[in-house]
Structures are given as C-alpha cells and as structure tokens.
C-alpha positions as CSV (number, residue, x, y, z in Angstrom):
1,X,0.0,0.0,0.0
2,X,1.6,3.2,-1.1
3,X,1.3,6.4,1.6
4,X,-1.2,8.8,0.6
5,X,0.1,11.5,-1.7
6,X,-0.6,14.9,-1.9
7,X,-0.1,17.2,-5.1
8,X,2.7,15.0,-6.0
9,X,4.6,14.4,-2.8
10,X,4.0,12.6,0.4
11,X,2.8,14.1,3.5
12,X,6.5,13.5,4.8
13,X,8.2,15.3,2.2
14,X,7.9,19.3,2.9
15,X,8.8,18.0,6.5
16,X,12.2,16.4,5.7
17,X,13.3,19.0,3.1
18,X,12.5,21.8,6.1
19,X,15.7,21.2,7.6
20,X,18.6,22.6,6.2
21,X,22.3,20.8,5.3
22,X,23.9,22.2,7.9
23,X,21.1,21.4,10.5
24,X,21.2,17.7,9.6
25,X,25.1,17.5,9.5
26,X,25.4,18.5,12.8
27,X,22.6,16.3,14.1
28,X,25.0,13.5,12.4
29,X,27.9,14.9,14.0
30,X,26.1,14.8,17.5
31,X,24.8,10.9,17.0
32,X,27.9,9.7,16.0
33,X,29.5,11.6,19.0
34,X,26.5,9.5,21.5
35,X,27.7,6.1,18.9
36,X,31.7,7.0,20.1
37,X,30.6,7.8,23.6
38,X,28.1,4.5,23.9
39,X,31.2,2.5,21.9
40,X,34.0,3.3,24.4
41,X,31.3,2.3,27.6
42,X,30.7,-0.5,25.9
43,X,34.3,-1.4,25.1
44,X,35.2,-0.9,28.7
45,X,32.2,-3.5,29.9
46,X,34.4,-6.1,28.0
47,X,31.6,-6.3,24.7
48,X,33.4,-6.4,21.3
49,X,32.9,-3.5,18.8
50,X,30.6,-4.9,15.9
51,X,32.5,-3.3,12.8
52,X,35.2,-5.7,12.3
53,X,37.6,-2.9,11.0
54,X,36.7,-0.3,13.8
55,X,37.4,-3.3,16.4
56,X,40.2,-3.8,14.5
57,X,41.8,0.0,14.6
58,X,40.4,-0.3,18.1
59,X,42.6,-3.2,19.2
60,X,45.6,-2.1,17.3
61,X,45.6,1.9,18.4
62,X,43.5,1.7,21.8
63,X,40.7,4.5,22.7
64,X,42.8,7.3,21.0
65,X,42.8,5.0,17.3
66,X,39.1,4.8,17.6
67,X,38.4,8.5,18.0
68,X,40.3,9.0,14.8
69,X,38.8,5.7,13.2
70,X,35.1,7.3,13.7
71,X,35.9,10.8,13.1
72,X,37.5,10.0,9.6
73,X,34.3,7.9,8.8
74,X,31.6,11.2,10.0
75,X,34.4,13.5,7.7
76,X,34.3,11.3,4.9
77,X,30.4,10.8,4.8
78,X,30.0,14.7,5.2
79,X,32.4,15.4,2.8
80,X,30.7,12.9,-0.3
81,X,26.9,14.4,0.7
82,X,28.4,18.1,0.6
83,X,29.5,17.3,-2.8
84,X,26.4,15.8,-4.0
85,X,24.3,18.6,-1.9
86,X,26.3,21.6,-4.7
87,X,25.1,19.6,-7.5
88,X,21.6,17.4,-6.3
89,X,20.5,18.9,-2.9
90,X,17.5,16.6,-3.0
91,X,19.8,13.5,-3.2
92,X,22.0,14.7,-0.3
93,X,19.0,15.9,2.4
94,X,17.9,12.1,1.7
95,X,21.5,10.4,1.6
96,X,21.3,12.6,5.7
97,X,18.2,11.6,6.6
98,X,19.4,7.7,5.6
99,X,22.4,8.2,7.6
100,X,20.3,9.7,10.8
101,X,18.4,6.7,10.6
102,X,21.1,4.0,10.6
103,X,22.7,6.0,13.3
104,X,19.9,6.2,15.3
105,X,19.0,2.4,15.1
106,X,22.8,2.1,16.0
107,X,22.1,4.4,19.2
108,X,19.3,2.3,20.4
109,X,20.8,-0.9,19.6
110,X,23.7,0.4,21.8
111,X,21.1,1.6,24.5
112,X,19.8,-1.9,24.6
113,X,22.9,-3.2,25.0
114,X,23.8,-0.7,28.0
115,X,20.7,-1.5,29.8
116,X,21.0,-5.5,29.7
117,X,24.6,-5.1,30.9
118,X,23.3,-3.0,33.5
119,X,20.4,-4.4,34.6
C-alpha cells in the first residue's frame, strides 16, 4: 500500500526537506559523538565492537585509534553528501536523513545493549 500523496509528494516530504544541510550535518555529527561515547562504555564493559575494521583499529591503536577511526568515517560521509548537496541537494538531504536513521537504530541498539549489561 503506497502512503497517501498529496499534489505530488507525500505528506513527509515538505517536512524532511524543512531542515537545512547544515542542520542535519550537525545532528550526524552529535549521533555519531553518543555512537563513540556508547562505543568506548561498551568497550570498557568487555563487549566487542561490531564493525570488524573499527574493532580492528580499536585493538591495534587503543581508545585514541578509535576516536580517529570514527571521526575520519563522519568526515568522509559529510564530505561525499556536501559534494552531491552543490550539484543534487534533494539527493543529499535524503542520503542525511538515511544516515540519521542508521545511526539512530545504532544508538538504540547500543542503549539496549547498555541496559541488559546494566540491569
């Protein structure tokens, strides 16, 4: 069943093209700063980081490799969408909203994990 459209869009889309570039970039900055934070607590509980090559850099340069590791990754994807956002804004307010998603799926998986360690 497709969501109800109105002239043309969906009743979603004036709502996720309201916030600007810059809004959503540092929205991505500040849940991948909560994915670092809820990494290194979890690192320090004795649970595994799940991205082989982040548990990798993590085991190879300690805390400090990490930071570096995750900040690279947030430069890199904000770098590619503000490339894409000069030429296709459209495509780059979605590529955001994609990444805010996944991060924030990360952040409650990492919540979840947190709270059964815990508790």
């Amino acid at each position: 069943m497709e969501a109800a459209r109105t002239n043309g869009q969906y009743f979603w889309s004036s709502w996720m093209r309201g916030l600007s570039f810059g809004q959503l970039a540092w929205t991505f900055i500040l849940l991948s700063l909560a994915d670092l934070m809820a990494t290194v607590q979890l690192l320090d509980y004795g649970i595994a980081e799940g991205n082989p090559l982040a548990n990798a850099t993590y085991l190879l340069s300690g805390p400090d490799g990490l930071i570096v590791y995750k900040a690279f990754l947030v430069t890199l994807i904000l770098g590619l969408t503000w490339v894409i956002h000069r030429k296709r804004p459209a495509l780059a307010i979605n590529l955001l909203w994609a990444s805010l998603l996944l991060m924030a799926v990360i952040a409650l998986r990492h919540l979840a994990i947190i709270w059964y360690v815990v508790t």
